[in-house]
C-alpha positions in Angstrom: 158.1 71.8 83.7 157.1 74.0 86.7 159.3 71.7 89.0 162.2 72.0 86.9 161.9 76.2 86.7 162.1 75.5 90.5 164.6 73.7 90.7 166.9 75.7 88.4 165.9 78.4 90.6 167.3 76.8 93.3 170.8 75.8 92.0 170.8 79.4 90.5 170.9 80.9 93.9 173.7 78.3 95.3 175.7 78.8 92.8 175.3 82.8 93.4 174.1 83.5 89.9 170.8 85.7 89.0 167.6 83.6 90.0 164.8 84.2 87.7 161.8 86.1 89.3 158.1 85.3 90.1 157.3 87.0 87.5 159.5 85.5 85.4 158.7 82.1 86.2 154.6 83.1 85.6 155.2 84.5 82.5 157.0 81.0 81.0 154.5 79.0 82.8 151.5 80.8 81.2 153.3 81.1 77.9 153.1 77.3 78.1 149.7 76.9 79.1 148.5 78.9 76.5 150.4 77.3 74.0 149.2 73.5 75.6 145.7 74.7 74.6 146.5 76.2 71.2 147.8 72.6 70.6 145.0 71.0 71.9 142.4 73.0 70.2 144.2 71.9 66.8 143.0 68.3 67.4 146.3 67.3 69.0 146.8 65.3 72.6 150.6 65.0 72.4 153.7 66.9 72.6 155.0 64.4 70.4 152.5 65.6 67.8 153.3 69.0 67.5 154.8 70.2 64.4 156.1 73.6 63.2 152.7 74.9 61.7 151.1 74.1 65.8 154.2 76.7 66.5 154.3 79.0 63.9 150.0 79.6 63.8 150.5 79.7 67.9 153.2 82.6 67.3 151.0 84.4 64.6 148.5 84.9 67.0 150.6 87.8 69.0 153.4 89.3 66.2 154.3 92.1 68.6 155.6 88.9 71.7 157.1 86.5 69.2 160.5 86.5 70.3 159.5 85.9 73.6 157.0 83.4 72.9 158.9 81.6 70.5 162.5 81.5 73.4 160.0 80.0 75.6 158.5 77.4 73.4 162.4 76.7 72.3 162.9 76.0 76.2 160.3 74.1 76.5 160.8 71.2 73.8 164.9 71.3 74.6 163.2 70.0 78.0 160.7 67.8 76.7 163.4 66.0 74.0 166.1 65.6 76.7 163.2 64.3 78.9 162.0 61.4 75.9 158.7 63.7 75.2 159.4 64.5 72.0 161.4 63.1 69.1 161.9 65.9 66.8 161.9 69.7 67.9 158.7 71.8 65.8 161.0 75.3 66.9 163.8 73.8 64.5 164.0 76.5 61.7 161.9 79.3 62.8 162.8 83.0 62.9 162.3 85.1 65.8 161.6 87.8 63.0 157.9 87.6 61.7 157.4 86.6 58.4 157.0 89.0 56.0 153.3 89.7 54.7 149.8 89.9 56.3 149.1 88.4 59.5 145.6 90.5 60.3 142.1 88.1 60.3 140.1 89.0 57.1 136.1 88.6 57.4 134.4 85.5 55.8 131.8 86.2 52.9 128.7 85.2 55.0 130.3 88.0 57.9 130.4 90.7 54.8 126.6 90.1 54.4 125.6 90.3 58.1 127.4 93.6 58.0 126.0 95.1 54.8 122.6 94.1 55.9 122.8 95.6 59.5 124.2 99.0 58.0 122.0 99.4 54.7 118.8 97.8 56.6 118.9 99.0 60.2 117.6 102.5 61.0 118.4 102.2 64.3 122.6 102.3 63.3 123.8 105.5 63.7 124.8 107.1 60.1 128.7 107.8 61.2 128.9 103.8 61.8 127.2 103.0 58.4 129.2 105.5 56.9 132.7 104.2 58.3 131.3 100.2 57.6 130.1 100.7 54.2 133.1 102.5 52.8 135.6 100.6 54.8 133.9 97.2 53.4 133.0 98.3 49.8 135.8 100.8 49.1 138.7 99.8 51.5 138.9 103.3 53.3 140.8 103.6 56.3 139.1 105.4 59.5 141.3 108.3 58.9 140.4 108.7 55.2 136.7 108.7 56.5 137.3 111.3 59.3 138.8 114.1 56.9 136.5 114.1 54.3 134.9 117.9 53.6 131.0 118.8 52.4 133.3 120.1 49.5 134.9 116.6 48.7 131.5 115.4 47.8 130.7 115.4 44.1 126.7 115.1 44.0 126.7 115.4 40.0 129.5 112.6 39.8 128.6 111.0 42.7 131.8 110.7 43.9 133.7 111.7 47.4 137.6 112.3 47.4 139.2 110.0 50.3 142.8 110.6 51.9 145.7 110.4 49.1 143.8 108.9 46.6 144.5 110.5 43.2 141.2 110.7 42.2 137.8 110.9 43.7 136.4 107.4 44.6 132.9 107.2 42.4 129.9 105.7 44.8 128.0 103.3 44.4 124.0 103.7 45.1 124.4 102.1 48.7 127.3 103.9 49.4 126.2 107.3 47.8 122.6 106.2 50.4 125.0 106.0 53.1 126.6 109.6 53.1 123.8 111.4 52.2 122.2 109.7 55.3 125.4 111.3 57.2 125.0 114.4 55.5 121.3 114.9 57.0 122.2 113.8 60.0 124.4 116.6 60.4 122.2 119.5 58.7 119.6 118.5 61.5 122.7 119.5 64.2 123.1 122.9 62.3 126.4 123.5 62.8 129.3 125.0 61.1 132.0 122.4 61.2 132.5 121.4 57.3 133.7 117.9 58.0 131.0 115.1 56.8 131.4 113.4 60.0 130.8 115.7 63.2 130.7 114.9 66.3 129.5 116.7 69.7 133.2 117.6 70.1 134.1 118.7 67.5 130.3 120.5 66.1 131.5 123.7 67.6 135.1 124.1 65.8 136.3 123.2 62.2 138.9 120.3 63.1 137.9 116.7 62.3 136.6 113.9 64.3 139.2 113.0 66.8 141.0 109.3 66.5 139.7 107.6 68.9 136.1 108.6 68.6 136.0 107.1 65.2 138.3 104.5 66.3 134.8 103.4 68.6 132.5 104.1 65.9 131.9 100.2 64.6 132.4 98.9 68.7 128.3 98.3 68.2 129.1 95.7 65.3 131.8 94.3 66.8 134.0 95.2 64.3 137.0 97.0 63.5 137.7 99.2 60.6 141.3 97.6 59.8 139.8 94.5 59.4 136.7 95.4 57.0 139.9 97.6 54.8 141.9 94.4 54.9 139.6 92.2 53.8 138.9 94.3 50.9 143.0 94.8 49.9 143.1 91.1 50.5 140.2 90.6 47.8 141.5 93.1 45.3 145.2 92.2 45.0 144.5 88.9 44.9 142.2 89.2 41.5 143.6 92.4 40.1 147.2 93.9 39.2 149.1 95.1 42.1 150.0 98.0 40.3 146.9 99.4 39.7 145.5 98.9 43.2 148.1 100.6 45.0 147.8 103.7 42.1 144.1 103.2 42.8 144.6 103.8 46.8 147.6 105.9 46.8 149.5 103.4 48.2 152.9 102.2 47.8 153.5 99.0 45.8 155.3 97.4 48.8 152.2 98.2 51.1 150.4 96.1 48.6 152.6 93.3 48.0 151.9 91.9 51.7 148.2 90.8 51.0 148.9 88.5 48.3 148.1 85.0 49.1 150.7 82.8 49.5 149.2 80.1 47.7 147.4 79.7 44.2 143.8 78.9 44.3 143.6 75.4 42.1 140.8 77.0 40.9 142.9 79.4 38.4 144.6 76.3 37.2 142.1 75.1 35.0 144.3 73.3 32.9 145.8 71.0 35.4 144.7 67.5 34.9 143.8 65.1 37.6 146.8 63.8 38.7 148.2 66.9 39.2 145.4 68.6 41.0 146.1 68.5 45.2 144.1 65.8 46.8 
């Protein structure tokens, strides 16, 4: 392939039309390379092998490039099916506009635990990271919802704490309730007058909230990002409750909601399917 991006280089510039650049030429080349390993890492030795779902995961992987990745890739098997590489083109059919719906990575069950554990059983995390983990994981909050939050948005007799646009206050459970008072008295021991729940050395001596991108950093230590720990939980709840009554619940619009439903049904909800129906 490289010789042939050469060579079309060359005739480009006899025939007086616009080469492409070095850079060009690198950025095709790598494009390839990287999708040669995707392919390869999905068990598969061939070209000829490929199919759409090699493509379409490959493209998944970076939303924001998938025009250009997916022209590239289109390039690419024109050039190996005129060359007897492949028989059938896997780009056929595909969109250079991203599916709709959620294309984030969600946390496996066993990666919840090791979380939970390390910020309800280590003493040595600092409380603003359990605070952002635990209500991210448990109750879906966003980093900005727990960068707002007021000593007066706590409800001690309730036990609840009023996040973002959410239409009522969120009621804690006992780990959670654990975790923000452990915030609170980390912050009564700075004696300050800031009356944001999460304070920071910035911030301690004025009343404005933590800044973005310090609580953007605050789960760097688990490894961890807080848009992933809230999508896992949307992901979880709209896939065994109504919709509806999770984007009331979060003060979200429905459409915001829509894209974490699964795209598939779980043959476990299918209970009356008989055997020879059932997927083998």
């Amino acid at each position: 392939m490289d010789s042939f991006l050469l060579r079309s280089r060359e005739r480009a510039r006899r025939a007086g039309t616009l080469p492409r650049a070095d850079i060009t030429l690198d950025i095709k080349l790598s494009t390839l390379r990287d999708l040669a390993q995707h392919v390869s890492t999905r068990g598969k030795q061939d070209w000829a092998l490929a199919d759409v779902h090699d493509i379409e995961a490959f493209l998944a992987a970076q939303p924001k490039n998938r025009p250009g990745r997916l022209q590239i890739a289109r390039q690419f098997f024109r050039f190996a099916k005129s060359h007897k590489m492949i028989l059938i083109d896997p780009t056929d059919g595909l969109s250079a506009k991203a599916p709709k719906g959620f294309i984030g990575k969600a946390l496996t069950l066993d990666q919840q635990r090791h979380l939970f554990q390390r910020w309800t059983t280590d003493p040595a995390v600092h409380p603003h990271e359990a605070l952002l983990g635990v209500l991210a994981l448990l109750h879906g909050a966003s980093s900005s919802e727990v960068r707002h939050p007021r000593l007066d948005d706590i409800n001690p007799a309730d036990r609840a704490i009023r996040l973002g646009q959410r239409p009522r206050p969120v009621p804690l459970d006992p780990v959670s309730w654990t975790t923000v008072q452990r915030c609170v008295a980390h912050r009564e021991t700075q004696r300050i007058g800031n009356p944001h729940l999460m304070v920071t050395k910035g911030t301690k001596a004025r009343r404005n909230p933590a800044s973005v991108a310090y609580v953007s950093h605050v789960l760097a230590p688990a490894g961890i990002s807080p848009r992933m720990l809230r999508s896992t939980r949307l992901i979880d709840l709209v896939n065994t409750m109504d919709t509806k009554l999770v984007a009331a619940a979060f003060g979200m619009h429905s459409e915001g909601v829509m894209i974490y439903l699964a795209d598939h049904v779980d043959p476990g909800r299918l209970p009356g399917r008989s055997a020879v129906d059932r997927p083998t």
